[in-house]
C-alpha positions in Angstrom: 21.0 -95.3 -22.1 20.5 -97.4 -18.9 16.8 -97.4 -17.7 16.2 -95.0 -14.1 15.9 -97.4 -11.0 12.9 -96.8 -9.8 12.3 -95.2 -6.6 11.5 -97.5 -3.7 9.1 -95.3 -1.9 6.5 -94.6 -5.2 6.3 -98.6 -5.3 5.6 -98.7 -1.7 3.0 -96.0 -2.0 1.2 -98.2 -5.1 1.3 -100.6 -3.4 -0.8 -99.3 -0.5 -3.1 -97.7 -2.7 -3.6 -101.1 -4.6 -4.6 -102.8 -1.7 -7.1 -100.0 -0.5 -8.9 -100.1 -3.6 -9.2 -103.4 -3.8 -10.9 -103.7 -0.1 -13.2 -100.9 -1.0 -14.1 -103.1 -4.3 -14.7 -106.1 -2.3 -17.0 -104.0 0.1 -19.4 -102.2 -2.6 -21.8 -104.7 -4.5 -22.4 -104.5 -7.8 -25.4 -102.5 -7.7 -24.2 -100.2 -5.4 -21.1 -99.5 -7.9 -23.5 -98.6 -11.0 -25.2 -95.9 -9.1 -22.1 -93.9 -8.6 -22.3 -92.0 -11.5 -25.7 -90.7 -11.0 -25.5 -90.3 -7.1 -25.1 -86.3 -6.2 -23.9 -84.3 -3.4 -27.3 -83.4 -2.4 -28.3 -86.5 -1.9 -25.7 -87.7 -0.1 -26.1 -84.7 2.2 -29.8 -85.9 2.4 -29.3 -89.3 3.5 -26.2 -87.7 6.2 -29.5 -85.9 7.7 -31.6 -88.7 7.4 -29.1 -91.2 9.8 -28.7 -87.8 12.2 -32.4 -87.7 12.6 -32.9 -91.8 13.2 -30.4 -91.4 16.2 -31.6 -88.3 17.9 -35.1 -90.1 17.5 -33.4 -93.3 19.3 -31.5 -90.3 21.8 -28.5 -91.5 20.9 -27.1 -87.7 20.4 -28.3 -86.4 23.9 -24.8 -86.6 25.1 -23.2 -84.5 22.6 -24.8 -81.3 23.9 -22.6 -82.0 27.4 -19.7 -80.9 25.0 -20.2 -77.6 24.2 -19.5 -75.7 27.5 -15.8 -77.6 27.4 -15.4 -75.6 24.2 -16.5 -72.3 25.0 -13.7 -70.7 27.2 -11.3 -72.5 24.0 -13.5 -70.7 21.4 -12.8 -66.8 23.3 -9.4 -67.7 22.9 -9.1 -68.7 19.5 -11.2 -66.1 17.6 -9.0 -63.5 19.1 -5.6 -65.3 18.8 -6.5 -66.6 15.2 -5.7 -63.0 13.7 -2.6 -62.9 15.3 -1.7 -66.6 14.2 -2.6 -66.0 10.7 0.2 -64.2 9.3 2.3 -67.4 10.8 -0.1 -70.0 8.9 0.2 -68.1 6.1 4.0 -68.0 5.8 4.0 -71.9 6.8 1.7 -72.3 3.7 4.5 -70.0 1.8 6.9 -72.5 3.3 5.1 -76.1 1.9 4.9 -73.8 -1.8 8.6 -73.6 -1.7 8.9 -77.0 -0.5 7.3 -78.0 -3.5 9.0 -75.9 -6.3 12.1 -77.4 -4.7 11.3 -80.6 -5.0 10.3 -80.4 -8.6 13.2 -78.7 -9.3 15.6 -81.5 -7.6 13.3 -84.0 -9.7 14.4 -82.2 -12.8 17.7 -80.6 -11.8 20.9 -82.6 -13.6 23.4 -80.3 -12.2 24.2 -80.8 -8.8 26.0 -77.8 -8.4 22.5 -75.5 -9.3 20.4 -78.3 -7.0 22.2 -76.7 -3.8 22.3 -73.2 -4.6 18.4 -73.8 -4.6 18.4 -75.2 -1.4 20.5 -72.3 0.1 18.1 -69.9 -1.5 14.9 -71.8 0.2 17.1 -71.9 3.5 17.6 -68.0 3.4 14.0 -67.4 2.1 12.9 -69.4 5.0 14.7 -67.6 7.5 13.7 -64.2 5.9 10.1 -65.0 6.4 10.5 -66.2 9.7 12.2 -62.7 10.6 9.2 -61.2 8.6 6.7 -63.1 10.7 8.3 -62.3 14.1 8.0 -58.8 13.1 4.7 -58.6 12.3 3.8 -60.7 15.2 5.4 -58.0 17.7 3.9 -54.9 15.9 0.8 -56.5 16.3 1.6 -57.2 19.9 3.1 -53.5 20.2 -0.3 -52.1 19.1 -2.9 -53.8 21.0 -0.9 -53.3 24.0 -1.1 -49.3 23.4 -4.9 -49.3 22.8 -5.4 -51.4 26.1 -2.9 -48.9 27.9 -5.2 -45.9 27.1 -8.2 -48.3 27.4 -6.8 -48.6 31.1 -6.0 -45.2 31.5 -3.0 -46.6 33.4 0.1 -44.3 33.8 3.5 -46.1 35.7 5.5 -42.8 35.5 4.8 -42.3 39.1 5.5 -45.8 39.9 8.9 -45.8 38.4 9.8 -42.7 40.4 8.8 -44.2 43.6 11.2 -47.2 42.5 14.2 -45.0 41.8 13.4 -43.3 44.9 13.4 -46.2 47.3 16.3 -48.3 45.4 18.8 -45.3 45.1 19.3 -45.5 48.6 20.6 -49.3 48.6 22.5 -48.6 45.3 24.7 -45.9 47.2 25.4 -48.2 49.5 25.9 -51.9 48.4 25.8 -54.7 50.4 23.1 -53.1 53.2 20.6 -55.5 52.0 22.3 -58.1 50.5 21.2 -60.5 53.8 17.5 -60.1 52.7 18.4 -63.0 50.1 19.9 -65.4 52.4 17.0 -64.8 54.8 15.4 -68.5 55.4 11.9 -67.8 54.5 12.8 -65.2 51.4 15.2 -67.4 50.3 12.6 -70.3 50.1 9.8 -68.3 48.3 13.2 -67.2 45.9 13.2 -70.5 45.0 11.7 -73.0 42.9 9.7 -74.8 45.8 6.4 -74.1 46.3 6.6 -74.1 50.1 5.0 -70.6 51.5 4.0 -69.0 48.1 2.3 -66.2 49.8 5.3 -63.8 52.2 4.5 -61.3 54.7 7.5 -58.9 55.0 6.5 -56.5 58.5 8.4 -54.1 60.5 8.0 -50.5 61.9 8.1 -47.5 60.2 11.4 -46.6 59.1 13.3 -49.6 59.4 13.5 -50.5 55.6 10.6 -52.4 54.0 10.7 -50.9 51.2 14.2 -51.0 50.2 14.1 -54.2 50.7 11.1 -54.8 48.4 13.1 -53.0 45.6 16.2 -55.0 46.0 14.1 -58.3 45.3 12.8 -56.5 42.6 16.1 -55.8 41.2 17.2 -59.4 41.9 13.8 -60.9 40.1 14.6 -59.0 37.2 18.2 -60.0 36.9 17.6 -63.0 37.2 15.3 -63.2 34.1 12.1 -63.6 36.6 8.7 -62.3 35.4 8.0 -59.6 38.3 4.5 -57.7 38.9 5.5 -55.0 41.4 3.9 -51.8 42.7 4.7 -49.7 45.5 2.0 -47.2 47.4 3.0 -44.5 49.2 1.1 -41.6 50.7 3.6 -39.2 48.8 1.8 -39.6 45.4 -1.6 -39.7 46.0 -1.9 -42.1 42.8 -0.3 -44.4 44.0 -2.9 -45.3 47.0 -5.8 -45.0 44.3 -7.7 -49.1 44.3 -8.0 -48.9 40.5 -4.5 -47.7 39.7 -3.5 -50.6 41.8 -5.4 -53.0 39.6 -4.5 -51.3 36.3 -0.8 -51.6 36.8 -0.8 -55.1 38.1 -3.3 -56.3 35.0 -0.8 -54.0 32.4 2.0 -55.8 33.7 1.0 -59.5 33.6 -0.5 -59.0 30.2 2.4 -57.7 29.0 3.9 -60.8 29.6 1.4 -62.6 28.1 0.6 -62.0 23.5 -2.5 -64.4 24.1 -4.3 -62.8 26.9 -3.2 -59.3 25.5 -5.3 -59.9 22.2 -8.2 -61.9 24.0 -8.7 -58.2 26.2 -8.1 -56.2 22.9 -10.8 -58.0 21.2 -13.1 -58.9 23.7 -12.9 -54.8 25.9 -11.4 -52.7 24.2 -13.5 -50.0 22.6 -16.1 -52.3 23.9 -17.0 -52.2 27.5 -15.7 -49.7 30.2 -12.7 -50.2 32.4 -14.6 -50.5 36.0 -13.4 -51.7 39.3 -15.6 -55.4 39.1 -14.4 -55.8 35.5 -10.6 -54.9 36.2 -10.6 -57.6 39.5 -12.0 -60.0 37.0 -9.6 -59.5 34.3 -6.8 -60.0 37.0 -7.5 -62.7 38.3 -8.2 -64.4 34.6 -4.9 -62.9 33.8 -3.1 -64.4 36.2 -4.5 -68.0 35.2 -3.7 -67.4 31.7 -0.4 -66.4 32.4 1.0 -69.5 34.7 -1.2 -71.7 32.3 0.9 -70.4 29.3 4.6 -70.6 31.6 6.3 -73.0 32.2 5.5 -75.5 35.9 9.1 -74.6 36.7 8.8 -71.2 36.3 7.7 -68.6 38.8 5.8 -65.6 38.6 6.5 -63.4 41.3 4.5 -60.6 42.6 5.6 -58.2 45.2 3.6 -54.8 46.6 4.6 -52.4 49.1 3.3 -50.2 51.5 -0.1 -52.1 51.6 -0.6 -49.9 55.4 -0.9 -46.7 53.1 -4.1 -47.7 51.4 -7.5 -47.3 53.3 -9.0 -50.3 55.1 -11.4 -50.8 52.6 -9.3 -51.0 49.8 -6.5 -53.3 51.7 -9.4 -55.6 52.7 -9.9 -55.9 48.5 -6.4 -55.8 47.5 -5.8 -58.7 50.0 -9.1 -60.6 49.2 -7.9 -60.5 45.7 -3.9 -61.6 46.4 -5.5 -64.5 48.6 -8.0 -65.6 45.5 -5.1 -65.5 43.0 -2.9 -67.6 45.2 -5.6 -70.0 45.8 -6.5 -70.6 42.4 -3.4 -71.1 41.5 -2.5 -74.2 43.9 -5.5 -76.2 43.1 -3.9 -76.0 39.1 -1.0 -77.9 39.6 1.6 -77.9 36.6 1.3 -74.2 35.9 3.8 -72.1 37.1 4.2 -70.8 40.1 2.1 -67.4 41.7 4.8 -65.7 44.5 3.0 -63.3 46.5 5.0 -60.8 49.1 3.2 -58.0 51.2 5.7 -55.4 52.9 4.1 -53.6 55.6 3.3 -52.2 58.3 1.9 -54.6 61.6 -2.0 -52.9 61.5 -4.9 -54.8 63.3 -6.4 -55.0 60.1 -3.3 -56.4 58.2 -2.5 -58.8 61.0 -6.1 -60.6 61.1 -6.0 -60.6 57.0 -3.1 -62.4 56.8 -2.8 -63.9 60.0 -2.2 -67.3 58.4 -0.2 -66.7 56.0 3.9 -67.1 56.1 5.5 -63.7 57.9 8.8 -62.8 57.6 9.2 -59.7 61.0 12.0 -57.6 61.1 12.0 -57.3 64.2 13.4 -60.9 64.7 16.2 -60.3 62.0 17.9 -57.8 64.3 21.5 -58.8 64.2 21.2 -58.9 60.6 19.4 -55.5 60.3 22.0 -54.3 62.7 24.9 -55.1 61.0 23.1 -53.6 57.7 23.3 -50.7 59.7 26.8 -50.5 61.2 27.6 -51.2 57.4 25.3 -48.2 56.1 26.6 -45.9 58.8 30.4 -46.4 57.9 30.1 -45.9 54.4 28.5 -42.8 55.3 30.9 -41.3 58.1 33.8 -42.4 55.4 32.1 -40.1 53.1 32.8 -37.4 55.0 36.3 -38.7 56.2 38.0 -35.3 55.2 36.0 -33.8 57.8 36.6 -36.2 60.3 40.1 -36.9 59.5 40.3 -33.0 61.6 39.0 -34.5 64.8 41.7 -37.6 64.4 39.3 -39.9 63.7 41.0 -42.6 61.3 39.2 -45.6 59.8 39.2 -47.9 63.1 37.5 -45.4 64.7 35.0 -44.4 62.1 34.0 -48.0 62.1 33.7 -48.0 65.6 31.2 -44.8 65.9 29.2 -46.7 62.7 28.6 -49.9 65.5 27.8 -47.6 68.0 25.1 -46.1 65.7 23.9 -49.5 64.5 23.2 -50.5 68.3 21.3 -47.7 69.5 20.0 -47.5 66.1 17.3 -51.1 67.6 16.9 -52.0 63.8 15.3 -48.8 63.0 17.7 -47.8 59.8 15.9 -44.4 59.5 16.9 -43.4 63.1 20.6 -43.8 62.3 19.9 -42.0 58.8 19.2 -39.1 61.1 22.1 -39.4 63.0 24.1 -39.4 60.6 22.6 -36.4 59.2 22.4 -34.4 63.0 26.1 -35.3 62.8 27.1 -33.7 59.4 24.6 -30.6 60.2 26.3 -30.2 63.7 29.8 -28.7 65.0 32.3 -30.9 67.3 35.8 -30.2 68.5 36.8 -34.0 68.8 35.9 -37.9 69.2 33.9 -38.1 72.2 32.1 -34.9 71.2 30.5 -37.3 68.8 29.9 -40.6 70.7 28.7 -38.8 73.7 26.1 -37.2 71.2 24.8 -40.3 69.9 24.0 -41.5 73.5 22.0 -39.0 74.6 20.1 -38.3 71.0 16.2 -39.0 71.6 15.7 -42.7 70.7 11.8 -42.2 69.9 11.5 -40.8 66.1 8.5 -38.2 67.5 11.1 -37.1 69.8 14.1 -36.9 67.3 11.5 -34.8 65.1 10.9 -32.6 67.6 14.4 -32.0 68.2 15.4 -30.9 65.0 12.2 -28.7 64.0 13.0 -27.0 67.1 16.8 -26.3 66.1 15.5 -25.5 62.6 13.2 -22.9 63.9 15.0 -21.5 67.0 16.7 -18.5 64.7 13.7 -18.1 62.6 11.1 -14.8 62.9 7.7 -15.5 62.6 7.3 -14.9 58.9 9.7 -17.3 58.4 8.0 -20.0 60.5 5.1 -19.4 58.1 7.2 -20.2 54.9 8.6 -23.6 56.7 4.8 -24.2 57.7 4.5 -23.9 53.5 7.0 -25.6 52.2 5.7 -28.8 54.4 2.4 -28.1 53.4 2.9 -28.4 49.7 5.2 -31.4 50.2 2.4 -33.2 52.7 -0.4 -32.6 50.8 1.0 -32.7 47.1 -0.9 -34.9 44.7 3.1 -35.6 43.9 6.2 -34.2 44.9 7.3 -31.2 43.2 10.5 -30.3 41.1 12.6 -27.9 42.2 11.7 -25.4 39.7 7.8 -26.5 40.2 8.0 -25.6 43.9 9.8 -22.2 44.0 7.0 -20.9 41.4 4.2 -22.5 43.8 6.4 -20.7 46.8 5.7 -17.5 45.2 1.9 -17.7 44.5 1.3 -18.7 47.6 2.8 -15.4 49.2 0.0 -13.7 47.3 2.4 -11.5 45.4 -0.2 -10.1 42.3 2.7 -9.9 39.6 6.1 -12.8 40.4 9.1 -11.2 38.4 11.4 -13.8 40.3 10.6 -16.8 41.5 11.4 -18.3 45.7 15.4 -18.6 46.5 16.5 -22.3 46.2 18.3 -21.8 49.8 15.0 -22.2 51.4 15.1 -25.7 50.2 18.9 -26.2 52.1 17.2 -25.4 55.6 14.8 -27.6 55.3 17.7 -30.0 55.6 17.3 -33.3 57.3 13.5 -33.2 57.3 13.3 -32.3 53.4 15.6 -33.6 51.2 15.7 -33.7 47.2 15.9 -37.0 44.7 17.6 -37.4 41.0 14.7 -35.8 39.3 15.0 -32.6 41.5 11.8 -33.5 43.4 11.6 -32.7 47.1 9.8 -35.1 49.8 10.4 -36.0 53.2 13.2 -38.1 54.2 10.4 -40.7 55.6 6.6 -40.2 55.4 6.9 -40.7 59.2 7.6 -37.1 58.9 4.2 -36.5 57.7 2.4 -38.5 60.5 4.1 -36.1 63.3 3.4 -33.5 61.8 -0.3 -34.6 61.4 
């Protein structure tokens, strides 16, 4: 039987460990070498503290102390990612164990046929405990987030109404906003380029900020972008709540971010109360941690609407805090990317805050906002084209009322909204019934108001003039807008009748029509919370 060749590797590892020991024997004397045996630990550990105190004696260690802040922000981090990176070690540690058993078995195995069956075994094992370790991983993940969501006390249900509420209008009519995208400025901070990071989006009341802030929500998101959004609006008093601002934008970013998740988990949670100064500094740490974490060609992208609906004090903090984030985050260079966009209204306060930042004003879009409109206005007249098609009114001219709507519209896309609405709600015996109405509508929104609360009311008796007065009450001054259902049983308690057997007629709701109108979840609000100011 021939002899095995030997393997060319274990003579190259002799080999090394030949010459090792021989320089180690050529550096020991003799007399060192026969007091090995009788040499112990402690005394080795002696003489270690013996040469530790000769330096420090000589100073020589002063400089080590410099060291220990560079490790302290490190050591947060690890002690609370370490339980959550365990579970991974240990399956690596599984891994080497196989590795081993594998390769004694390939040392021993004859049959080659066996020998890869083993290795597809280890390969499947591996994957399994992979999978295993991904799952534990995200239940982990899964759990700390819950305990720092009702350590927060956050709640985005309202927040995703007031999305679906502002987006369904552009989704029923596509393409109204699409120019928002192709916008020079927008399109920039869209980007990669790190030209204006920090947007202001401005423009009167009504003339479609906040759609606009959805749809780059909506493209964000499609687009795979991490996006930190939140929307205020006076309709749900939440929403205009400082803390509830900072608890949804801290929830978001460390949802995007396992390490900064379980640093909060173990270092708050349970631990220390969620007040304002601790939430600001938690955000702001939050946002380094998670452009630190992304990659520098990635962008994180924060948007907020409706800034004009918080109080001064709280949108002199809010901004304060958007202008430190942005800050911090350009001196850091390769980290990725903190986007900032403010849609609002043009207030003193807002314009002196911000005053140097990038602004975007709708106001000098207007051929683009007016063709929005003209495009808006004919999908809407088309919706109604079996009515129209009465008066002779075929497509050519629909789309030439929708351009005369989008012109004396002047950008303002809720004024054409009402229009539209005065023209549904109203009776005409042909064409020029309708243009010549349009013309001579008020162009001021107070005005238009005013002209439709007094066709509202002209029919009504005075106890029905009280029950309008109610129904805007309860939608003005709401914590949040009612459900159907929710606001005919409030309807009837607040008539004072002792003992409701049946609850307000829905048909109030239907002349409350264009003022009122209702949303997907059966809720009733105004059509614009302009409504509320003129009736303030």
């Amino acid at each position: 039987m021939p002899l095995r060749k030997r393997d060319s590797g274990t003579a190259t590892a002799q080999r090394i460990i030949r010459v090792a020991f021989e320089e180690l024997e050529r550096s020991v004397t003799p007399a060192d070498s026969t007091n090995f045996e009788s040499v112990t630990l402690e005394a080795v550990r002696k003489t270690a503290l013996d040469i530790e105190n000769q330096l420090a004696s000589r100073q020589s260690l002063r400089n080590m102390r410099r060291l220990s802040p560079l490790f302290s922000a490190w050591k947060l981090f690890f002690l609370t990612s370490w339980g959550r990176f365990q579970g991974r070690f240990d399956s690596i540690l599984d891994d080497l164990k196989q590795h081993g058993d594998q390769l004694d078995r390939d040392a021993n195995a004859y049959n080659i046929v066996e020998a890869r069956n083993m290795r597809e075994n280890l390969q499947e094992w591996r994957q399994e405990s992979l999978d295993r370790a991904n799952r534990d991983e995200e239940e982990q993940n899964t759990r700390q987030l819950q305990a720092i969501c009702t350590w927060l006390g956050a709640n985005d249900i309202d927040q995703h109404v007031i999305f679906d509420q502002v987006s369904n209008e552009a989704s029923k009519h596509p393409g109204t906003c699409s120019w928002i995208l192709t916008q020079t400025t927008i399109a920039s901070w869209l980007s990669n380029q790190i030209t204006n990071p920090f947007v202001w989006l401005q423009g009167n009341p009504g003339c479609g900020k906040s759609v606009l802030a959805s749809q780059l929500v909506k493209f964000l998101r499609s687009q795979g972008s991490i996006v930190i959004s939140y929307f205020c609006t006076s309709s749900f008093a939440s929403s205009t709540q400082y803390d509830e601002v900072l608890k949804s934008l801290l929830y978001q970013m460390i949802r995007n971010n396992s390490q900064m998740a379980a640093y909060l988990y173990g270092q708050y949670v349970g631990k220390k109360s969620a007040s304002i100064v601790i939430l600001e500094q938690l955000l702001q740490l939050a946002a380094i941690a998670l452009s630190d974490e992304l990659n520098h060609n990635q962008n994180v992208y924060v948007i907020i609407d409706g800034l004009d609906d918080l109080g001064d004090e709280k949108q002199k903090k809010l901004l304060g805090l958007m202008n430190h984030i942005s800050r911090d985050n350009l001196r850091r260079p390769g980290s990725a990317c903190f986007k900032i966009l403010v849609a609002s209204r043009a207030t003193h306060l807002i314009k002196e805050r911000l005053r140097k930042k990038t602004a975007v004003s709708l106001g000098d879009e207007k051929d683009k906002v007016t063709t929005a409109i003209a495009r808006y206005s004919e999908q809407r007249l088309k919706a109604n084209q079996y009515k129209f098609a009465e008066l002779l009114l075929q497509d050519p001219e629909l789309v030439d009322i929708a351009r005369q709507i989008a012109r004396k519209a002047d950008g303002m896309f809720l004024w054409a909204r009402l229009v539209l609405e005065y023209l549904t709600h109203n009776i005409f015996y042909g064409g020029q019934e309708i243009r010549d109405a349009i013309e001579i509508l008020p162009r001021k929104l107070v005005e238009f108001y005013e002209r439709i609360l007094t066709q509202m009311i002209a029919k009504f008796d005075e106890r029905s003039v009280d029950r309008l007065r109610t129904i805007f009450g309860w939608i003005a001054f709401g914590q949040r807008p009612l459900r159907r259902a929710e606001f005919r049983s409030a309807l009837s308690y607040s008539a004072g009748i002792a003992s409701v057997q049946d609850l307000a007629p829905s048909y109030l709701f239907d002349m409350c029509a264009p003022l009122v109108e209702e949303q997907a979840d059966s809720s009733l609000c105004f059509i614009h919370i302009s409504v509320k100011e003129y009736g303030a």
